[in-house]
N, C-alpha and C positions, 0 to 999 in steps of 0.2 A: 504493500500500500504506500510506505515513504517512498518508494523509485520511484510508481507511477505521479506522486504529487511532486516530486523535483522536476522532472521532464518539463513536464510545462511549468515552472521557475526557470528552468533551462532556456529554454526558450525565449520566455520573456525577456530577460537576460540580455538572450542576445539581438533580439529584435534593433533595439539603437542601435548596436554595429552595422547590422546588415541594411538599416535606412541610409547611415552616413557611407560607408559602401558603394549601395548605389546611386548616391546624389552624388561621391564623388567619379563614379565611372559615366554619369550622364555628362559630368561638367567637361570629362577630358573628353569623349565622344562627340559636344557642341564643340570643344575647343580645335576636331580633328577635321570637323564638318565644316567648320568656316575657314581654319587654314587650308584644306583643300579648293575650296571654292575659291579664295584668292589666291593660288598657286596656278587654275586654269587660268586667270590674268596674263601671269608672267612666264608661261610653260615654255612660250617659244623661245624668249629672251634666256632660258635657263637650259634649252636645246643648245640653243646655239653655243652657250658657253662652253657646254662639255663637250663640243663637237671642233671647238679654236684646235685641238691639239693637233686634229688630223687633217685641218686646212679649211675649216666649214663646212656647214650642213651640205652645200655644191659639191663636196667630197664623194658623199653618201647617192646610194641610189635604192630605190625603194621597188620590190619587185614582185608585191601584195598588192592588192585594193585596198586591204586595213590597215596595213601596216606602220601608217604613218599616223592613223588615229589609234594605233596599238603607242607608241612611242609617245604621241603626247600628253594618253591617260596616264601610263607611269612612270613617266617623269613630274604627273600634277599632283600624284599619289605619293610620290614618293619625298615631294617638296613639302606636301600636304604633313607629312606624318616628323615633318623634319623641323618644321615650324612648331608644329604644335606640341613636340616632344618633352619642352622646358615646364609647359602648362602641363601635358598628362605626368611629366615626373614629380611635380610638385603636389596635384592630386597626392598620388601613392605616396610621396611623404607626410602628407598631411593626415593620410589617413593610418602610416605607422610610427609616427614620432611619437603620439603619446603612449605609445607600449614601450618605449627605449629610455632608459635612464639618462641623466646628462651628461656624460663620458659619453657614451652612444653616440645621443644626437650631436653634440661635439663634433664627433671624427665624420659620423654622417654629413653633415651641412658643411664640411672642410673639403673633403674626397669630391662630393659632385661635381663642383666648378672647376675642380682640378681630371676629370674625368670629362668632362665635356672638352675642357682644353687640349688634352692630350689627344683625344679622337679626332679634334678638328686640325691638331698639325698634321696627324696622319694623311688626315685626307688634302690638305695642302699641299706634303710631300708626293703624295700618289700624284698629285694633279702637274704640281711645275717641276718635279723630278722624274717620276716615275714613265710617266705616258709620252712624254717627249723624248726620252730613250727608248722606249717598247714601241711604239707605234711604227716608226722608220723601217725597222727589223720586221717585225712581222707583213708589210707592207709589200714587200720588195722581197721577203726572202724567196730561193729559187730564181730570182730573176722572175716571178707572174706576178704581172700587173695585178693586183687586189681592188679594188670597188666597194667598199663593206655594203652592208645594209642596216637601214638606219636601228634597226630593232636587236639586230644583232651587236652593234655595238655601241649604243646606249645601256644593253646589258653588262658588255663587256665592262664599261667607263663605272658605270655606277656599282659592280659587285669587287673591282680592283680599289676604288677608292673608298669602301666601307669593309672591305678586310685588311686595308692597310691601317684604316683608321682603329681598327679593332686589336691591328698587333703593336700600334703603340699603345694602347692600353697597358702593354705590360710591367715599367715602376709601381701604378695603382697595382696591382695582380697581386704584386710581390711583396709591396708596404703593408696592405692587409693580411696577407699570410704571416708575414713578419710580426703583424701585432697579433696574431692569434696565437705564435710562439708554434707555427709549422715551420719554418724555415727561416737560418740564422745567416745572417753576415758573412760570418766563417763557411759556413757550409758552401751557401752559394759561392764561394770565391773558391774552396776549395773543387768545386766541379765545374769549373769552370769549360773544361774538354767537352764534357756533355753539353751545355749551353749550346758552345757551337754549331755541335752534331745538331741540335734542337732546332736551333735557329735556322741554320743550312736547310735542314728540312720542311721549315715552315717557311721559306725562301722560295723553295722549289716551287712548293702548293700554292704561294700567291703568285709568284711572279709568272705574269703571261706569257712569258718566252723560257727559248732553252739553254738561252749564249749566258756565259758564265757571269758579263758584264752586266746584264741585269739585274741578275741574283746577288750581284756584289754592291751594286747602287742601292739596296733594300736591304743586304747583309750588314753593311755598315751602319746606317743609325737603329739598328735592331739591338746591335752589338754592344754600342753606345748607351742603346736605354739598358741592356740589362747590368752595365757600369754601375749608370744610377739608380738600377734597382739595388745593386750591393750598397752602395750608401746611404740607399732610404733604409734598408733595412739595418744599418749599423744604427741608426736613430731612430729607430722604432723600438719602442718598448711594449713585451709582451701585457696586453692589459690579463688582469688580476680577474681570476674564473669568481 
């Protein structure tokens, strides 16, 4: 008889979570629905940028019916969800901060702005390093004329520049493990050999080409951040279970 009268206590309970919940997934939802709807404004202007590397949209040749209204929905999609991402992550913080003590919310409201920065030199990197040396190459190689197609490499631009963006994430990766007291200063520097191995291999997987010089224009500030992941982590102190 007490289970069945806690259940619905239970419940009740949780009923205010699950209200603020969904008011906050409406909020980020409106907020995804209107930066998309102002992203078909600028879709073309935001084609054309990703398309300067390999000489403008005149580059490209389209050899669908849709395919060029395939390219503008995701790029307006994807502009859409990139705008409004600051708004939906703020939602999801607002709705887990008050369960995180203040050490927590601390390091929480420190890492974001520092993770938002780090993903966007990635994608900088990808854009004025990266693709200006990969495109030439794969362009040309063999000696045949290449032609892309705009669908095909709108994919290619935007999946090289959000997995670049995502492996400089790695100082954030490594500071937090370092506060969780998974991995030490010492450690990492003693394995250093593997890092390499690590990195060479996460070189390969991103980079669009197969010439060694590409892997090595990516290999390089990889190498760099995981430096400074050894020294984030010589100052990171394991926080206290």
């Amino acid at each position: 008889m007490d289970n069945q009268e806690q259940i619905p206590s239970f419940i009740s309970d949780l009923r205010p979570h699950l209200a603020e919940l969904r008011s906050r997934l409406l909020k980020a939802l409106i907020a995804l629905i209107i930066s998309t709807l102002i992203s078909f404004s600028i879709a073309n202007h935001l084609i054309e940028i990703l398309t300067r590397p390999i000489g403008g949209i005149q580059s490209l040749q389209s050899i669908e019916v849709t395919e060029n209204v395939g390219v503008f929905m995701r790029v307006s999609l994807l502009s859409g969800f990139t705008l409004s991402f600051p708004i939906v992550l703020y939602q999801v913080l607002a709705f887990v901060l008050p369960g995180l003590n203040e050490k927590e919310k601390h390091w929480l409201k420190l890492l974001m702005p520092l993770a938002t920065s780090l993903f966007l030199a990635g994608v900088i990197f990808a854009y004025f390093v990266m693709l200006p040396a990969a495109l030439p190459f794969l362009i040309s190689f063999a000696g045949i004329q290449t032609i892309p197609r705009p669908m095909n490499y709108i994919n290619f631009v935007t999946s090289l520049l959000f997995w670049i963006g995502v492996g400089f994430e790695m100082p954030l990766v490594i500071f937090m493990m370092a506060k969780l007291g998974l991995v030490t200063a010492g450690g990492l520097a003693r394995q250093w050999r593997i890092a390499i191995v690590l990195i060479a291999i996460l070189a390969a997987v991103i980079t669009p080409t197969i010439d060694p010089v590409n892997m090595g224009l990516l290999m390089l500030p990889l190498v760099s951040l995981y430096l400074l992941s050894i020294l984030l982590a010589l100052f990171a102190r394991p926080l206290k279970k």
